[in-house]
C-alpha positions as CSV (number, residue, x, y, z in Angstrom):
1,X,107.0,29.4,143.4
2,X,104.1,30.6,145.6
3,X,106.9,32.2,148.1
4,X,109.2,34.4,145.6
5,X,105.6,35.3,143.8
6,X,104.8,37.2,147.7
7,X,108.3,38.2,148.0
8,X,108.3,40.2,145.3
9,X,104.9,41.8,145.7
10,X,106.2,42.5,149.3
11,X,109.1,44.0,147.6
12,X,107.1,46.0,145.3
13,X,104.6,47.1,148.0
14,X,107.9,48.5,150.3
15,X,109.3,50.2,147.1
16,X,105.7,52.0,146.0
17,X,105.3,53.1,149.8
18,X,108.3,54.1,150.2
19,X,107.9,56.0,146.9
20,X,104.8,57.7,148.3
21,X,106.8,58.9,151.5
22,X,109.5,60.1,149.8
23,X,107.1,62.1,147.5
24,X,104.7,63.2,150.3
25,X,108.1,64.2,152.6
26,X,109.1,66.3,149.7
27,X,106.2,68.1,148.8
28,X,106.6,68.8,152.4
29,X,109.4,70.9,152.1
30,X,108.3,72.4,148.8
31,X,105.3,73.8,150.9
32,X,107.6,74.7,153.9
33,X,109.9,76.5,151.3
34,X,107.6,78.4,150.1
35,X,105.7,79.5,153.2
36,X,109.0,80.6,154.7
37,X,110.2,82.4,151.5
38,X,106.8,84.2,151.0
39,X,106.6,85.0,154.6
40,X,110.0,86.5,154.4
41,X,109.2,88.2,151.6
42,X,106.0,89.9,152.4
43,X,107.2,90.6,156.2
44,X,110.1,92.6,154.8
45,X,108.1,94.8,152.5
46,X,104.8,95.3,155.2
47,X,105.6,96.5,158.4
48,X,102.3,95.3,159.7
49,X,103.2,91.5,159.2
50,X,105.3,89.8,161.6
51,X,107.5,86.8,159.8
52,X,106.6,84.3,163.0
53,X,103.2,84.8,163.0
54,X,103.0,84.6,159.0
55,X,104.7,81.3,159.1
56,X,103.3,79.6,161.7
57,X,99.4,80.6,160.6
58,X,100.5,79.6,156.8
59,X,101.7,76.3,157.8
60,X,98.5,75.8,160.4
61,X,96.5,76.4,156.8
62,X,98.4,73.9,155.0
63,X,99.0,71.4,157.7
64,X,96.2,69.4,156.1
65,X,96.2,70.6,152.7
66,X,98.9,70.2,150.0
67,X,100.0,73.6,148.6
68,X,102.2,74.0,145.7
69,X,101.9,78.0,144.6
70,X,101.8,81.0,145.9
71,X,98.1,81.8,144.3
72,X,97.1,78.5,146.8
73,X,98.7,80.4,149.4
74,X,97.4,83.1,149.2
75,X,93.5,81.3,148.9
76,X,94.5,79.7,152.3
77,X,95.4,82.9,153.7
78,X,91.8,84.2,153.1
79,X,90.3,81.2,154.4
80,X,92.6,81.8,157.9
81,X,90.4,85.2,157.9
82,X,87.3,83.8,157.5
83,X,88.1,81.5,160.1
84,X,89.2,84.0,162.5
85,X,86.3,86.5,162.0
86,X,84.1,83.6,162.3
87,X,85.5,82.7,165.8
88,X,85.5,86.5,166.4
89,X,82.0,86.7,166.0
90,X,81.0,83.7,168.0
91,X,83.1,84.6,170.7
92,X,81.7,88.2,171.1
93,X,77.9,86.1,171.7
94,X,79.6,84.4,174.3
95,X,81.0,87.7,175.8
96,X,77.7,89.1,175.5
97,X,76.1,86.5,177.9
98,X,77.7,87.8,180.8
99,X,75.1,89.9,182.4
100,X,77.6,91.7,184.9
101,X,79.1,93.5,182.0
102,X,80.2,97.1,181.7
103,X,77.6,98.9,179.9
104,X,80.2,100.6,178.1
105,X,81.9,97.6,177.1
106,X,78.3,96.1,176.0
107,X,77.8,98.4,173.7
108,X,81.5,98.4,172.2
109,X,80.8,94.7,172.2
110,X,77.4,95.5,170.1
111,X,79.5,97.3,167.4
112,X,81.7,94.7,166.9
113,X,79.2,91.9,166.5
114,X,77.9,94.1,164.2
115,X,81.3,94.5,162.2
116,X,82.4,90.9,162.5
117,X,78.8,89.7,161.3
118,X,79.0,91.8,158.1
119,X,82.4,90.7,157.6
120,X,81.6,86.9,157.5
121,X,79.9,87.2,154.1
122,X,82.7,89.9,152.9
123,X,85.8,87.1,153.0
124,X,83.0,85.1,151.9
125,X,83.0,87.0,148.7
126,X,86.4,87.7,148.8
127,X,87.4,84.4,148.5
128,X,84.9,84.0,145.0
129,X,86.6,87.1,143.5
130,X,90.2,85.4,144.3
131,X,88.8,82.3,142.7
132,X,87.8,84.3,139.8
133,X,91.2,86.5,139.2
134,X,89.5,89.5,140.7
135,X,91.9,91.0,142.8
136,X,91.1,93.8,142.8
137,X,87.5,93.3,143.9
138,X,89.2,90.8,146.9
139,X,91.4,93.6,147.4
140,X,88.7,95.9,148.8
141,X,86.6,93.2,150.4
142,X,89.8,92.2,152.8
143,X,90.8,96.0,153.0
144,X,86.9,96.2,154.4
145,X,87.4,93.3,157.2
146,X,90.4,94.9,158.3
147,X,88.9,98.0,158.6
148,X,86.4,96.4,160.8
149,X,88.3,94.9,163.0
150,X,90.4,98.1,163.4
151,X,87.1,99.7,164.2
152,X,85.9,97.3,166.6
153,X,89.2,98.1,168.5
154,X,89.2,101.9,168.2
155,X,85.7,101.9,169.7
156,X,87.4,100.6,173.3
157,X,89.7,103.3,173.0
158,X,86.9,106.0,173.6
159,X,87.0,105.6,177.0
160,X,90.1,105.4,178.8
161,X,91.0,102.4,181.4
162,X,89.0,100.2,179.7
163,X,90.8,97.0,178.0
164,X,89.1,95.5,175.1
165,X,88.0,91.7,175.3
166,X,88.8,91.2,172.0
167,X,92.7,93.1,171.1
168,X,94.0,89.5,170.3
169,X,91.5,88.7,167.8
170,X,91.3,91.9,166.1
171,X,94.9,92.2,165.9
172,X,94.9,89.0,164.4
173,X,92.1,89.6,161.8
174,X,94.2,92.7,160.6
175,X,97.7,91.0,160.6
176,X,95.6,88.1,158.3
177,X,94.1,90.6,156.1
178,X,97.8,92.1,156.0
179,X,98.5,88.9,154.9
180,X,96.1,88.0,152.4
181,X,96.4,91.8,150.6
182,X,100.5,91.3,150.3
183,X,100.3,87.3,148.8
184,X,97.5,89.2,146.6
185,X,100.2,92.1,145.5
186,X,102.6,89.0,144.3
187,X,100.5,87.8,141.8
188,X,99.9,90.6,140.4
């Protein structure tokens, strides 16, 4: 008796798991589905985002979260830009350590820490007017941080030869912003 009794709950512990993955394996490829058909999307229609790097920063954002809509998408998307202009900003302290720097490319590096630090509390409210339906209001606070980052990169341009420390990054932060201002249109 004492056998079938943990046979059957071994059965019924395989079946449940088993269950689990199944459902876990296809919300999966919900979330992949849906990443690759709103990256197709929105690259189509915006000539400043690339498919590739839409799809592979969507499915970074929801490698460890489960997302089911396009709206969660789209809140992931602005957490990516926080993220990045939070990493920007760091980065240009550690850039700014380096006491054999270019003058010129100190004080470019100035401006930007500037930019990026206003632009940390900007996605920051961003992300509370997404949360609150306020598009609009999101709308211009992620127009603003790409602005910034657009401006940090112009201000290298000034002087010719000199290659800015940061192109990556502010590409990046634009192409995100991109991003989040195109998943934004879709719910709208």
């Amino acid at each position: 008796m004492a056998i079938s009794h943990y046979f059957c709950v071994s059965i019924l512990s395989i079946f449940f798991f088993s269950n689990f993955l199944i459902t876990q394996s296809s919300n999966n490829i919900k979330t992949s589905d849906l990443i690759h058909e709103t990256c197709k999307k929105i690259s189509r229609e915006d000539p400043n985002i690339s498919f590739n790097f839409c799809l592979t920063s969507l499915e970074f954002a929801t490698k460890h979260s489960r997302c089911t809509d396009v709206r969660r998408l789209g809140l992931l998307s602005i957490g990516l830009l926080h993220r990045n202009v939070t990493s920007t900003r760091h980065h240009i302290v550690k850039l700014m350590r380096n006491k054999k720097l270019d003058p010129f490319v100190k004080l470019c590096l100035d401006d930007c820490l500037e930019l990026y630090s206003d632009a940390i509390p900007t996605v920051t409210q961003a992300m509370r007017d997404y949360r609150l339906k306020r598009y609009d209001d999101a709308n211009i606070a992620v127009s603003s941080v790409m602005d910034a980052a657009t401006t940090c990169e112009d201000g290298f341009k000034e002087r010719e030869g000199v290659a800015s420390p940061l192109k990556k990054r502010d590409e990046d932060a634009f192409e995100l912003g991109a991003i989040t201002l195109s998943i934004m249109s879709l719910l709208r």
